[in-house]
PAVO-550810 format. One record per atom (N, C-alpha, C, CB): residue in one letter; x, y, z; atom name; residue number from 1. Coordinates in pm, whole numbers, plus 50000, padded with zeros to 5 digits. Glycine has a CB too. Layout:
BEGIN
("a" (X Y Z) "CA" NUM)
...
This chain:
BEGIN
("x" (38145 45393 07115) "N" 1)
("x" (38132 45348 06978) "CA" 1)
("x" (38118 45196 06979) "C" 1)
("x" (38254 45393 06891) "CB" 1)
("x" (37995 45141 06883) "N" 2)
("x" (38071 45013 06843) "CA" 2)
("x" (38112 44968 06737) "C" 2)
("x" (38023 44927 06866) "CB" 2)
("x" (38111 44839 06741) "N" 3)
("x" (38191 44755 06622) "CA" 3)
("x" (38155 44886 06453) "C" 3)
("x" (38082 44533 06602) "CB" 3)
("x" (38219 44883 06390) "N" 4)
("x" (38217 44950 06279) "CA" 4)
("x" (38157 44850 06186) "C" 4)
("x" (38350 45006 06240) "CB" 4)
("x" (38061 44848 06093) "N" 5)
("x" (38012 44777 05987) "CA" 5)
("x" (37997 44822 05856) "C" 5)
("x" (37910 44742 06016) "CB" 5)
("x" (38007 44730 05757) "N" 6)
("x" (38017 44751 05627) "CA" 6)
("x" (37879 44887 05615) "C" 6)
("x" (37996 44584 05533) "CB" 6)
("x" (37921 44987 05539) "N" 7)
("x" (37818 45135 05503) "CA" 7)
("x" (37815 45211 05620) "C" 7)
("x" (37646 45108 05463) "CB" 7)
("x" (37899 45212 05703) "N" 8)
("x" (37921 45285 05792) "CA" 8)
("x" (38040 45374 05744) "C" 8)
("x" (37935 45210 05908) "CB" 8)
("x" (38006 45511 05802) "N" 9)
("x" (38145 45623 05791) "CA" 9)
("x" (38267 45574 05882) "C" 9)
("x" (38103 45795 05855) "CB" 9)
("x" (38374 45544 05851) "N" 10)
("x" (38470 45604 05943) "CA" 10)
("x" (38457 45674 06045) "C" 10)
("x" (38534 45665 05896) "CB" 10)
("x" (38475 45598 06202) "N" 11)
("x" (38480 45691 06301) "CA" 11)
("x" (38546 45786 06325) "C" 11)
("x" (38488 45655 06379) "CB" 11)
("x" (38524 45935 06333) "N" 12)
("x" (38594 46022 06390) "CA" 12)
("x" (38652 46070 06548) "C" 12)
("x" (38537 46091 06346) "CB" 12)
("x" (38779 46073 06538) "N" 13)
("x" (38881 46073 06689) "CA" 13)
("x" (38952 45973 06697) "C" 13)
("x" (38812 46069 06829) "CB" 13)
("x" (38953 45847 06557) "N" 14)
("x" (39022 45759 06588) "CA" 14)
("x" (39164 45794 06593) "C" 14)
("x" (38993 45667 06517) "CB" 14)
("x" (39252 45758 06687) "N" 15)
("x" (39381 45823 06698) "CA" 15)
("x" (39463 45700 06709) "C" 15)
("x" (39397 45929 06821) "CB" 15)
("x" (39628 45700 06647) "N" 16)
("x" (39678 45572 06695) "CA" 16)
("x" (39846 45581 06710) "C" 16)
("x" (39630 45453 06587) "CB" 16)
("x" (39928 45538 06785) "N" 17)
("x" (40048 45625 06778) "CA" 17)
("x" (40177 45482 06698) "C" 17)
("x" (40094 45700 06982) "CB" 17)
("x" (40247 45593 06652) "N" 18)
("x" (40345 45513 06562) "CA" 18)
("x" (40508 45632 06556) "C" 18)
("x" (40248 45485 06369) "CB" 18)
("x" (40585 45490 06541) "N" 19)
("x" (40695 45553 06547) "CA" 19)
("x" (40756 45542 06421) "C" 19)
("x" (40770 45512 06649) "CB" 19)
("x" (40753 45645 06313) "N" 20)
("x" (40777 45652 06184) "CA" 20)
("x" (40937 45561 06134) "C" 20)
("x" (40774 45817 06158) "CB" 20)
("x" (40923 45471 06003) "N" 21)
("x" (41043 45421 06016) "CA" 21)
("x" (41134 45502 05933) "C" 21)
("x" (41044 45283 05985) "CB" 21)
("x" (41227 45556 05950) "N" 22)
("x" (41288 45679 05923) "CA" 22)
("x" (41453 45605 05809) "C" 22)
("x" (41326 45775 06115) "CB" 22)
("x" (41425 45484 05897) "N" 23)
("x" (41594 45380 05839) "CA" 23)
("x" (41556 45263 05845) "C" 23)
("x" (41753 45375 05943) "CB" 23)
("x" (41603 45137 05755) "N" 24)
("x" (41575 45035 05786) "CA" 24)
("x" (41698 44968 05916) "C" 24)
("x" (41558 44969 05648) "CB" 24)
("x" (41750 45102 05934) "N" 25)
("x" (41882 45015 06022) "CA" 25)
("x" (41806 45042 06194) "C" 25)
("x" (42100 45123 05997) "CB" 25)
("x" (41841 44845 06217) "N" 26)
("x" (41715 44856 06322) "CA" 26)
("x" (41778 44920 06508) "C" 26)
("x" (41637 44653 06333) "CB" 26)
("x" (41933 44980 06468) "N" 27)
("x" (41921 45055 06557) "CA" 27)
("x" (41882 45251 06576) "C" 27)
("x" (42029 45010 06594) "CB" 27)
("x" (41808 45246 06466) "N" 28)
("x" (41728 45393 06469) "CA" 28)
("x" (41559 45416 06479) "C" 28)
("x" (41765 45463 06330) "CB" 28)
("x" (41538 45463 06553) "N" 29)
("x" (41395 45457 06576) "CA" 29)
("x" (41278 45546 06576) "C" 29)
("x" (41389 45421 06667) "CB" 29)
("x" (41230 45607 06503) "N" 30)
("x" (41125 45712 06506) "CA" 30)
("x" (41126 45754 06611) "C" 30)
("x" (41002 45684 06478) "CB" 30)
("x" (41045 45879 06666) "N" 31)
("x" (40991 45921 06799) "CA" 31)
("x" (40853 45903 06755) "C" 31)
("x" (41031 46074 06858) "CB" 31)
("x" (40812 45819 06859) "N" 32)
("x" (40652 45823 06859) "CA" 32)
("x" (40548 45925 06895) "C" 32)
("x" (40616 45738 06932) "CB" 32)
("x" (40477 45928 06784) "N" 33)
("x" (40402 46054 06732) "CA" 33)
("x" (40249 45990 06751) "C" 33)
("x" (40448 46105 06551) "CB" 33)
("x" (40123 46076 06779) "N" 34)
("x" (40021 46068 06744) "CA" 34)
("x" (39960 46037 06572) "C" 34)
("x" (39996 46171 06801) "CB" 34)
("x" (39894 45939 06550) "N" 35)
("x" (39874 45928 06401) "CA" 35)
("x" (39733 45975 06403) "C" 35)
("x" (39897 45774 06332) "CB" 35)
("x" (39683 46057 06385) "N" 36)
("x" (39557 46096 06353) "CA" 36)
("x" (39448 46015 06207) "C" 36)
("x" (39593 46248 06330) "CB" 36)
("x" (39445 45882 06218) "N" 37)
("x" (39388 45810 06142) "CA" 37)
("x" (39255 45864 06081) "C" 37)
("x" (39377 45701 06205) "CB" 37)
("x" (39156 45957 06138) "N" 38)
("x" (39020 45969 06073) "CA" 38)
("x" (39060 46057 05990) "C" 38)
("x" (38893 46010 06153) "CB" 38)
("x" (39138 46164 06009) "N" 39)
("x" (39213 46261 05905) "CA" 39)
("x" (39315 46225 05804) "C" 39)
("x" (39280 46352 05973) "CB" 39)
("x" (39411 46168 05856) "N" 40)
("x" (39527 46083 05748) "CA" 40)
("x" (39428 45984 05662) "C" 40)
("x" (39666 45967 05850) "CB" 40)
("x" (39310 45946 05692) "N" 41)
("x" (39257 45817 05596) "CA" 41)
("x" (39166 45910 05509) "C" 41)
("x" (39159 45670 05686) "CB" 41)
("x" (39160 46027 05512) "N" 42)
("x" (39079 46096 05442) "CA" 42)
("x" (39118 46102 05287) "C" 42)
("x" (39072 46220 05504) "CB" 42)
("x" (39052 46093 05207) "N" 43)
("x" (39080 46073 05039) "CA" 43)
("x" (39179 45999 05003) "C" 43)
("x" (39112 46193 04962) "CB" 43)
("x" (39193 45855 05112) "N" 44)
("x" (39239 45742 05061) "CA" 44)
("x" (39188 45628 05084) "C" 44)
("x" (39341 45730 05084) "CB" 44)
("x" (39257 45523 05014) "N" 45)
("x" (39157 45380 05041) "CA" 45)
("x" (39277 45307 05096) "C" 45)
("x" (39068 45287 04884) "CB" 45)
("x" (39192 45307 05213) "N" 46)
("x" (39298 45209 05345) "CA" 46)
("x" (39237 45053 05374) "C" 46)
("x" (39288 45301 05534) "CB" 46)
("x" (39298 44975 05364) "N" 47)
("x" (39310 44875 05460) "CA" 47)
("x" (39339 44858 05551) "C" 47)
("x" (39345 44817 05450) "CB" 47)
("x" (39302 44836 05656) "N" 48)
("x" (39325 44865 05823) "CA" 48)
("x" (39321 44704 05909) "C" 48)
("x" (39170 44984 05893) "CB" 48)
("x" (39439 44684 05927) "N" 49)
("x" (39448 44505 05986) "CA" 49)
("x" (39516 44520 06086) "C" 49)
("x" (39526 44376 05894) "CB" 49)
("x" (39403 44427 06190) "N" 50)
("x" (39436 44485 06345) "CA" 50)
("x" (39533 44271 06388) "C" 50)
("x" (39195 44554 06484) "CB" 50)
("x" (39585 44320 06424) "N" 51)
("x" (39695 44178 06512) "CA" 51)
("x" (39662 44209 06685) "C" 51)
("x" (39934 44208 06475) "CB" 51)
("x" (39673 44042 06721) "N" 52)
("x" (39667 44042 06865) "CA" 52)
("x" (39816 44089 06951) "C" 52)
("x" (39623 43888 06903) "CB" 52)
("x" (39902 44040 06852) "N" 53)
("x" (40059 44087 06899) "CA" 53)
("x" (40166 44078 06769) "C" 53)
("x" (40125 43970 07032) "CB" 53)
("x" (40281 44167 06781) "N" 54)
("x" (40387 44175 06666) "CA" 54)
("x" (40445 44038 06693) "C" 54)
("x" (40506 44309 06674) "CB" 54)
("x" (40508 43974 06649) "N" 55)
("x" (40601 43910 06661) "CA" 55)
("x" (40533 43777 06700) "C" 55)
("x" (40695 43972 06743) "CB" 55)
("x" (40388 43779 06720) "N" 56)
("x" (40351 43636 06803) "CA" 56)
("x" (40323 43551 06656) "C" 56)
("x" (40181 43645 06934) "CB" 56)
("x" (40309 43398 06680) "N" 57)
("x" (40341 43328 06547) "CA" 57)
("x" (40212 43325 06433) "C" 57)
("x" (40385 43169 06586) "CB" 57)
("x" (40098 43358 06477) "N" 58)
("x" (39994 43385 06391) "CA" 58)
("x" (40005 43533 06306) "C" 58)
("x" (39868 43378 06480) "CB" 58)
("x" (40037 43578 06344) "N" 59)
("x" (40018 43737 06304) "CA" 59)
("x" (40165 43731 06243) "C" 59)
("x" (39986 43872 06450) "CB" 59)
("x" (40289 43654 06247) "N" 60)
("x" (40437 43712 06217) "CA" 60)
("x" (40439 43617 06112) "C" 60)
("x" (40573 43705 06340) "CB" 60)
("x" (40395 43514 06140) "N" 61)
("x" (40401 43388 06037) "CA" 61)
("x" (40275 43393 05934) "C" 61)
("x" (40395 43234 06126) "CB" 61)
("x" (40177 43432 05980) "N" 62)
("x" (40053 43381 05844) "CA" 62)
("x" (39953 43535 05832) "C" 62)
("x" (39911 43199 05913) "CB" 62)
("x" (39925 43612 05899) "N" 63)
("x" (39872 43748 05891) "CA" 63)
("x" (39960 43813 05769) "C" 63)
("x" (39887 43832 06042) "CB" 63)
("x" (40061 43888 05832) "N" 64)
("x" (40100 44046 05773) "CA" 64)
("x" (40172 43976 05624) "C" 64)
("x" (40244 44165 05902) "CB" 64)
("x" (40244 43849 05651) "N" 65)
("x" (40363 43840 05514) "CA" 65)
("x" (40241 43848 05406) "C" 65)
("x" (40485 43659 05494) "CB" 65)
("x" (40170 43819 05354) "N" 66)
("x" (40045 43805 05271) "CA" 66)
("x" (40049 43957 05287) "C" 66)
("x" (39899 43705 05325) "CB" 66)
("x" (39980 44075 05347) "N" 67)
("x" (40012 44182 05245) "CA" 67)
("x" (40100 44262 05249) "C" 67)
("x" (39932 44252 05224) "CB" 67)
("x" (40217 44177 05280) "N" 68)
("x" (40382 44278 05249) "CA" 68)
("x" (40381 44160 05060) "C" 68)
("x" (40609 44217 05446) "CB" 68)
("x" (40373 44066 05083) "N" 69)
("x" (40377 44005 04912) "CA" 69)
("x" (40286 44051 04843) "C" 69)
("x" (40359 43854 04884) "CB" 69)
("x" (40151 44072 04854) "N" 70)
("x" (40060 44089 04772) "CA" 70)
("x" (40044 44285 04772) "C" 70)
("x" (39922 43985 04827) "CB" 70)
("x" (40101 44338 04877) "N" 71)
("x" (40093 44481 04817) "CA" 71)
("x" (40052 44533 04699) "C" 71)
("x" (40190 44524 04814) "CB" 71)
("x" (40128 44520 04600) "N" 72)
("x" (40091 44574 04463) "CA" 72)
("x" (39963 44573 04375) "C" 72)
("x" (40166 44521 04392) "CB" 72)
("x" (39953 44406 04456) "N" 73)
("x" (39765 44400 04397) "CA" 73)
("x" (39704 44480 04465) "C" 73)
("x" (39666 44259 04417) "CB" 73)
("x" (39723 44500 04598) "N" 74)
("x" (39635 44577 04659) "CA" 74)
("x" (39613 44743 04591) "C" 74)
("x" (39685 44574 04805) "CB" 74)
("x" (39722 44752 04579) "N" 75)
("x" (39763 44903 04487) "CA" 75)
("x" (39669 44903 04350) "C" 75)
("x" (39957 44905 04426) "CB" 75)
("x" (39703 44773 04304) "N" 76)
("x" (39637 44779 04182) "CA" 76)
("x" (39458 44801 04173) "C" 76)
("x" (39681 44648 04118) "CB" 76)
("x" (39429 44704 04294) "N" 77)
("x" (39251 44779 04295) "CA" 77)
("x" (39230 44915 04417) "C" 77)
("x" (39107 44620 04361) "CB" 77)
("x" (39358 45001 04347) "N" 78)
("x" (39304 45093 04449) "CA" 78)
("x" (39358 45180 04578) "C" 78)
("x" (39228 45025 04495) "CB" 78)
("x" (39397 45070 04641) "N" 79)
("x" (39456 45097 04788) "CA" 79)
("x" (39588 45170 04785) "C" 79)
("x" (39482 44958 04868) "CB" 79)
("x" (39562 45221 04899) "N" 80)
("x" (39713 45358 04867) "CA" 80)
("x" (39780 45332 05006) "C" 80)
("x" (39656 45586 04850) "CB" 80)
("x" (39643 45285 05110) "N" 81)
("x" (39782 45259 05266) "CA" 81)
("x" (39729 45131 05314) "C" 81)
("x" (39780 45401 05440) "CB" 81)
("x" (39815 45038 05352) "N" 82)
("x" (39754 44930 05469) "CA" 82)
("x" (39830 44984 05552) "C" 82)
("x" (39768 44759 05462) "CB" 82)
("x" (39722 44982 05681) "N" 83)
("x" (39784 45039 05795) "CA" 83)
("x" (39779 44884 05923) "C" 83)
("x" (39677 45205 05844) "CB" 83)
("x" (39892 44836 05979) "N" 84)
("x" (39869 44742 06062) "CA" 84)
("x" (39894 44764 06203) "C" 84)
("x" (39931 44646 06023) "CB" 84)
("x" (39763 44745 06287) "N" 85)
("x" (39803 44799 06411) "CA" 85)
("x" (39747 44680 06493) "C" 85)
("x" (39743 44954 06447) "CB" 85)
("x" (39826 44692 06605) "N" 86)
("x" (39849 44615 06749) "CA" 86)
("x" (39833 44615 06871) "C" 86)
("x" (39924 44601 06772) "CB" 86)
("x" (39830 44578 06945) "N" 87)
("x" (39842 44595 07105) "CA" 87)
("x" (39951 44689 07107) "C" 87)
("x" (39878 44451 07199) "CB" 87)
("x" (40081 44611 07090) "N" 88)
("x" (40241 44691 07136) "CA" 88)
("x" (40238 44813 07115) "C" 88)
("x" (40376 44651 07057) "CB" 88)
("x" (40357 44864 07135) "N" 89)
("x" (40407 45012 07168) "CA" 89)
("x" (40424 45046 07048) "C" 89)
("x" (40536 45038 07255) "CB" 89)
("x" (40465 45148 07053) "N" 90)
("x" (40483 45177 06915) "CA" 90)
("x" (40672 45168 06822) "C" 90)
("x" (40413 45339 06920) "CB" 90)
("x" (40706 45141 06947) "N" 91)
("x" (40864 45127 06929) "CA" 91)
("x" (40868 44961 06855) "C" 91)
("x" (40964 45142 07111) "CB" 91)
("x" (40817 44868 06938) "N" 92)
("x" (40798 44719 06889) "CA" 92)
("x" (40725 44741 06721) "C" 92)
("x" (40676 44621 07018) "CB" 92)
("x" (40609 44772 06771) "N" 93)
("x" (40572 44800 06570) "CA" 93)
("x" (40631 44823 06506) "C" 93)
("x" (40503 44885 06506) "CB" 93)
("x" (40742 44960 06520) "N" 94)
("x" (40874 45021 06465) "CA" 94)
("x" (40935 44885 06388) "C" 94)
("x" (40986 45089 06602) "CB" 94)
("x" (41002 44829 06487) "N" 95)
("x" (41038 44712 06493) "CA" 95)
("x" (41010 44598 06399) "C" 95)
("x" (41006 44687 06590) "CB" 95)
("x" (40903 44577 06425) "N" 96)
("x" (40828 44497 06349) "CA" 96)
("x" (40831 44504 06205) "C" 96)
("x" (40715 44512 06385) "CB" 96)
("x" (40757 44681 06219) "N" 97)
("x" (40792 44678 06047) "CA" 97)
("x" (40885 44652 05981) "C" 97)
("x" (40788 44769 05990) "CB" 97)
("x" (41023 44665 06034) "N" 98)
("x" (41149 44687 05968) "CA" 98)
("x" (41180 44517 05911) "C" 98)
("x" (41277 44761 06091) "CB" 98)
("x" (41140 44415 06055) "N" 99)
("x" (41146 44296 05979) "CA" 99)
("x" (41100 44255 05911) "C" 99)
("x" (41144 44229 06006) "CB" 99)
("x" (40914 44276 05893) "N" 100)
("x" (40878 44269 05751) "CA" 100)
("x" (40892 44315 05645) "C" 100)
("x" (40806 44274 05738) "CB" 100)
("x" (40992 44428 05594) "N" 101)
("x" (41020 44468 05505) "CA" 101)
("x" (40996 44656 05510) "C" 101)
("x" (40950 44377 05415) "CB" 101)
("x" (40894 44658 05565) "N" 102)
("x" (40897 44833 05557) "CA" 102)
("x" (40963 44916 05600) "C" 102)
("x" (40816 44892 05596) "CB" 102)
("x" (40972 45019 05458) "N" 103)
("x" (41058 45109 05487) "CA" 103)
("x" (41055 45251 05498) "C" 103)
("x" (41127 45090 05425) "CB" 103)
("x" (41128 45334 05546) "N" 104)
("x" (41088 45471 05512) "CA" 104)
("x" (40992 45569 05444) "C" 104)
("x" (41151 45491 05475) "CB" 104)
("x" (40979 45453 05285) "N" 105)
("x" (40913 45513 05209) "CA" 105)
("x" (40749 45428 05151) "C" 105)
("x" (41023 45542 05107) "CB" 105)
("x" (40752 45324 05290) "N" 106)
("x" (40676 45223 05267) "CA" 106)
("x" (40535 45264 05243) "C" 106)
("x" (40690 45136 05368) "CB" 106)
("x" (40419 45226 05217) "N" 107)
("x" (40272 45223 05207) "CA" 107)
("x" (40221 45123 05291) "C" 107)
("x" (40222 45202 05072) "CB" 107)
("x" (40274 45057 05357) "N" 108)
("x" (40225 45013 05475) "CA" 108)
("x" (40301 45013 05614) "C" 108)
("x" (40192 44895 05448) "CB" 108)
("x" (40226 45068 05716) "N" 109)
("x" (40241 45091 05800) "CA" 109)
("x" (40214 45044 05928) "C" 109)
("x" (40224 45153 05779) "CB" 109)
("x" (40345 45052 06011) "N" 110)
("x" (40276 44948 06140) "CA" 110)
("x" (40255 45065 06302) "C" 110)
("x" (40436 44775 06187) "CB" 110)
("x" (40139 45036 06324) "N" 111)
("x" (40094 45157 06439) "CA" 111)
("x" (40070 45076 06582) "C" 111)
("x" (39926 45247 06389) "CB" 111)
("x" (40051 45152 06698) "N" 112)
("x" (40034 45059 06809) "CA" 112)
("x" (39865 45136 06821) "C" 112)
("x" (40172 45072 06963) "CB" 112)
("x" (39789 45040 06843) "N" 113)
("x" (39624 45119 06891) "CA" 113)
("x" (39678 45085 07052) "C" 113)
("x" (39418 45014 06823) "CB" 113)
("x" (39725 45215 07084) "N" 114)
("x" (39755 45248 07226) "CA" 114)
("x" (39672 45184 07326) "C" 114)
("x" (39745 45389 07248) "CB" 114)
("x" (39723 45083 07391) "N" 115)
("x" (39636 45007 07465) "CA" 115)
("x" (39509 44974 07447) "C" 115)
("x" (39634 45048 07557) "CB" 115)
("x" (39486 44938 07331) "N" 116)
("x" (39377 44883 07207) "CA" 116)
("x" (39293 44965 07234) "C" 116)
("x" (39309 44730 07201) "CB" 116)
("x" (39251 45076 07249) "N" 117)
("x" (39170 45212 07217) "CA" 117)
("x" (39043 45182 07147) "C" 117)
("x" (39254 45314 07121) "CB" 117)
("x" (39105 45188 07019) "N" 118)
("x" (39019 45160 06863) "CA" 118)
("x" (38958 45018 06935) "C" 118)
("x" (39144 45131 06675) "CB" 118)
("x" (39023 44897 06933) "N" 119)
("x" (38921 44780 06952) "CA" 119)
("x" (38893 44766 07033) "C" 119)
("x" (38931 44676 06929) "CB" 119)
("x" (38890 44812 07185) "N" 120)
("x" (38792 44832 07302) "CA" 120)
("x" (38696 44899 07266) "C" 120)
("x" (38838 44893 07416) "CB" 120)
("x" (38672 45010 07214) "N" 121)
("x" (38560 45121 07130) "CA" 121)
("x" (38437 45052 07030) "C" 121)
("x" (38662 45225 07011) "CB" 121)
("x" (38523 44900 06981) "N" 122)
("x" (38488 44829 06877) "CA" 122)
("x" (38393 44743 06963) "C" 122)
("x" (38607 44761 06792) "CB" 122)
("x" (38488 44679 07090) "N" 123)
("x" (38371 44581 07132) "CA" 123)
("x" (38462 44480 07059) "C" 123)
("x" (38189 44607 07075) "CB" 123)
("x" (38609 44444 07032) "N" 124)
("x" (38627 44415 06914) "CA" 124)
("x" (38792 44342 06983) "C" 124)
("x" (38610 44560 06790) "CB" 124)
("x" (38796 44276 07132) "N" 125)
("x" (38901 44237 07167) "CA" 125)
("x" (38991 44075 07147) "C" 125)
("x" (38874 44271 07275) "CB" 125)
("x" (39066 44034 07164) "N" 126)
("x" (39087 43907 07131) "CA" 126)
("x" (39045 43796 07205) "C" 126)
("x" (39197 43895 07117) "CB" 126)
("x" (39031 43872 07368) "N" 127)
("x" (38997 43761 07471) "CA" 127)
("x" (39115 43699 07532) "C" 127)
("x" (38918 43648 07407) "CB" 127)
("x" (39234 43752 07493) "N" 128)
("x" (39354 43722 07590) "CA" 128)
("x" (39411 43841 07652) "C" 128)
("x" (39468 43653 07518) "CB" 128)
("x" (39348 43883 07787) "N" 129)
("x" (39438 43991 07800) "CA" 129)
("x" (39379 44108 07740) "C" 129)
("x" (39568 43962 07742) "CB" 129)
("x" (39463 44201 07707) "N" 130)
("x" (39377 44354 07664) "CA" 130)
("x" (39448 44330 07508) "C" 130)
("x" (39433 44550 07775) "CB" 130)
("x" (39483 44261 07463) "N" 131)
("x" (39497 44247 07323) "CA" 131)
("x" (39413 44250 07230) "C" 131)
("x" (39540 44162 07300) "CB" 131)
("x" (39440 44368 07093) "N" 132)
("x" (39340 44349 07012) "CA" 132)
("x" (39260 44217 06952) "C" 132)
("x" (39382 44406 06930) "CB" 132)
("x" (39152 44251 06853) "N" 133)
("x" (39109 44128 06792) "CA" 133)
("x" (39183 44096 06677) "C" 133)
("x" (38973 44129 06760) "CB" 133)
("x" (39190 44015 06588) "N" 134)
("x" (39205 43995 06461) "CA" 134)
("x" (39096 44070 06340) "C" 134)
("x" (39203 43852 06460) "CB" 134)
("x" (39134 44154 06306) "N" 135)
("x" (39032 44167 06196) "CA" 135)
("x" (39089 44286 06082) "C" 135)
("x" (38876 44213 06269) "CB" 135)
("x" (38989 44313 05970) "N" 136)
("x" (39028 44334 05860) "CA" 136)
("x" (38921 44466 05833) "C" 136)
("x" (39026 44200 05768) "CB" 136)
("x" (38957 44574 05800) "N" 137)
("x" (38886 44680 05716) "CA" 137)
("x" (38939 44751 05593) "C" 137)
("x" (38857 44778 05796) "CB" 137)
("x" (38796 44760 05516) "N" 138)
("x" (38858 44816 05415) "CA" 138)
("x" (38780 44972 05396) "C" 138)
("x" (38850 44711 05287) "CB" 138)
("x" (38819 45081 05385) "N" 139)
("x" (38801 45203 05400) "CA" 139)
("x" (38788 45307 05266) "C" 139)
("x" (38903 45232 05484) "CB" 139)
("x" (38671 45319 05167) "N" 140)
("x" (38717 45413 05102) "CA" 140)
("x" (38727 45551 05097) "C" 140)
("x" (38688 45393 05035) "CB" 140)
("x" (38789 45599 04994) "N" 141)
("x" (38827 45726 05013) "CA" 141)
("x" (38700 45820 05035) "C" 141)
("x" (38912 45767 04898) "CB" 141)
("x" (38600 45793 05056) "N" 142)
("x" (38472 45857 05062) "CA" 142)
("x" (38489 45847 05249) "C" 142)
("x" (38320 45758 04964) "CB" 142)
("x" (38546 45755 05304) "N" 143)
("x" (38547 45756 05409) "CA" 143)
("x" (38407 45611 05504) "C" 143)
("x" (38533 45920 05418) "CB" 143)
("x" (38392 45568 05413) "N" 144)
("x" (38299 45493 05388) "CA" 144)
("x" (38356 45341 05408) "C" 144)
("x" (38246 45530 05254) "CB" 144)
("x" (38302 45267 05515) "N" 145)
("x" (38352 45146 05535) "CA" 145)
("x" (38338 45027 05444) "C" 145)
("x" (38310 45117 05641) "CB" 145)
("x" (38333 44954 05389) "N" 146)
("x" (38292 44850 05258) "CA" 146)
("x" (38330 44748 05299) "C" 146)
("x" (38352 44865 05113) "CB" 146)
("x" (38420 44728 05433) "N" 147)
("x" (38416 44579 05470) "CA" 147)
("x" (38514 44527 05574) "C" 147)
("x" (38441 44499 05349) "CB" 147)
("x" (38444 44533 05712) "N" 148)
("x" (38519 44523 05822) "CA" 148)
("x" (38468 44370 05912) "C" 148)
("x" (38497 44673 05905) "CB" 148)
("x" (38547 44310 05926) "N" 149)
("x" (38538 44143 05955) "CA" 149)
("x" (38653 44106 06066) "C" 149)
("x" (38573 44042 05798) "CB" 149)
("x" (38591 44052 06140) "N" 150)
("x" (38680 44017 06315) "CA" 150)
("x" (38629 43881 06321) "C" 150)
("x" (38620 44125 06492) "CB" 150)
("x" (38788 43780 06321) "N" 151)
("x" (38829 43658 06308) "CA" 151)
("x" (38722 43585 06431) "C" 151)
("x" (39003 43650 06329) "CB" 151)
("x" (38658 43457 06432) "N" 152)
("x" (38588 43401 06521) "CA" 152)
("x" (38723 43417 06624) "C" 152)
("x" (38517 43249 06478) "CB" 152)
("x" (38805 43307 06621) "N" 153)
("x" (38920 43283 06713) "CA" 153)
("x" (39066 43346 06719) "C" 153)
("x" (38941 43160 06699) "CB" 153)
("x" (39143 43362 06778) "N" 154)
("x" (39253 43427 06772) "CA" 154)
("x" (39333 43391 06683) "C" 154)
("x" (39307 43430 06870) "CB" 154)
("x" (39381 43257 06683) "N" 155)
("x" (39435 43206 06598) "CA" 155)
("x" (39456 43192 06436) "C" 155)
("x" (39415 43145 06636) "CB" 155)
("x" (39291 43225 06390) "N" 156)
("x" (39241 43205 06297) "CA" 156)
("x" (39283 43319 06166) "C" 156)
("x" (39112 43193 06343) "CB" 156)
("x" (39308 43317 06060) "N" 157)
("x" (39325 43441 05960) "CA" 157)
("x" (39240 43403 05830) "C" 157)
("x" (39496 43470 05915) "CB" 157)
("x" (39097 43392 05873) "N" 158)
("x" (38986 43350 05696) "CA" 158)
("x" (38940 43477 05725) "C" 158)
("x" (38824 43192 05673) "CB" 158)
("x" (38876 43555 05765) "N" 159)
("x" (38820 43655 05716) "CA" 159)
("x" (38906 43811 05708) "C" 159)
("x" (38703 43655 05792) "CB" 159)
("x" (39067 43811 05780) "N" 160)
("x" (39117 43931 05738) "CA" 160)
("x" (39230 43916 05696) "C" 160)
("x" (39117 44023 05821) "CB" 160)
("x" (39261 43793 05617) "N" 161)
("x" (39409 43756 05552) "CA" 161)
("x" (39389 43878 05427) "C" 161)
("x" (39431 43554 05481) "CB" 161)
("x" (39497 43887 05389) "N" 162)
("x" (39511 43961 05227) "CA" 162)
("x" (39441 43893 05109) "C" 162)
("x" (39673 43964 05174) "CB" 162)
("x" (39419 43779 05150) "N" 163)
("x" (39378 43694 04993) "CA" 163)
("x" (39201 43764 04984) "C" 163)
("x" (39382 43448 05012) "CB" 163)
("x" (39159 43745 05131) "N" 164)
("x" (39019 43778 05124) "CA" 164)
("x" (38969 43907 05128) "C" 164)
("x" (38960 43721 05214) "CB" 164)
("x" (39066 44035 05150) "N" 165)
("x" (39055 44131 05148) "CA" 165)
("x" (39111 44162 05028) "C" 165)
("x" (39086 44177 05246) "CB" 165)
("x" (39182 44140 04933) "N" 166)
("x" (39197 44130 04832) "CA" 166)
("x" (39041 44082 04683) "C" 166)
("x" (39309 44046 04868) "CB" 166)
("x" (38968 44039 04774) "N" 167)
("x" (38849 43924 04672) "CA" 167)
("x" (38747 44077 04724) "C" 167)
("x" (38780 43679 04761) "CB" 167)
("x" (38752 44135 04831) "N" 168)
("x" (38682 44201 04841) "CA" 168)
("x" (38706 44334 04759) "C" 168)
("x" (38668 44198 04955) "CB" 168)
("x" (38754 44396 04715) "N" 169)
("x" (38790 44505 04644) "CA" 169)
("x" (38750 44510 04524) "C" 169)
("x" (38907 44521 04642) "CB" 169)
């Protein structure tokens, strides 16, 4: 497969594993499960934001907090899941989520693209290592891509921050 582009379907077989957050108490931990993304994204409108690493200072500091705050807008034009996935395991995502705020009953979700799967497939890596790229999709419920964008540099968050995926909707 490559890179996915705006009027393109949703690839099918995309698979991604996550360890459901079940408690916000961060000594309990999902068992990590297969997430069957081309099926689970079916008759919804996802946002899909890929990070080079949890916890590293671009992605912990200026990526995800933007759409753990702006959620609701996102809701409001629409969107029913942001799904955020990573290099890491799926236990660290676990993790992760819990410090940004998600919970049990959250609408956004943090997944590991199992040894970047999805963005090796993409053509779509960061260039450090086997770490994903930075980038941003937006998915509607038709299954129908409307707007998928991978950051020039690693560092960088203009084309898949929340503000601009937000302008896109």
């Amino acid at each position: 497969m490559s890179a996915v582009t705006a009027g393109e379907q949703f690839p099918g077989g995309v698979k991604f594993e996550w360890a459901p957050i079940t408690s916000p108490d961060p000594s309990v931990c999902g068992i990590p499960q297969t997430y069957d993304a081309s099926e689970e994204f079916k008759n919804k409108k996802v946002v899909l934001v890929s990070v080079p690493g949890a916890f590293t200072p671009g992605c912990h500091a200026n990526h995800v907090p933007p759409y753990m705050k702006d959620f609701s807008k996102l809701q409001e034009k629409g969107v029913d899941l942001v799904v955020v996935i990573g290099f890491n395991d799926a236990f660290v995502m676990n993790g992760w989520g819990k410090v940004n705020g998600a919970g049990p009953d959250s609408k956004i979700l943090f997944m590991s693209d199992t040894k970047s799967h999805f963005a090796k497939s993409m053509g779509w890596m960061a260039g450090v290592g086997e770490r994903n790229a930075r980038f941003a999709m937006i998915i509607e419920k038709s299954g129908i891509v409307t707007y998928a964008e991978k950051e020039d540099s690693i560092g960088g968050v203009s084309v898949s921050g929340a503000d601009v995926v937000l302008s896109k909707l």
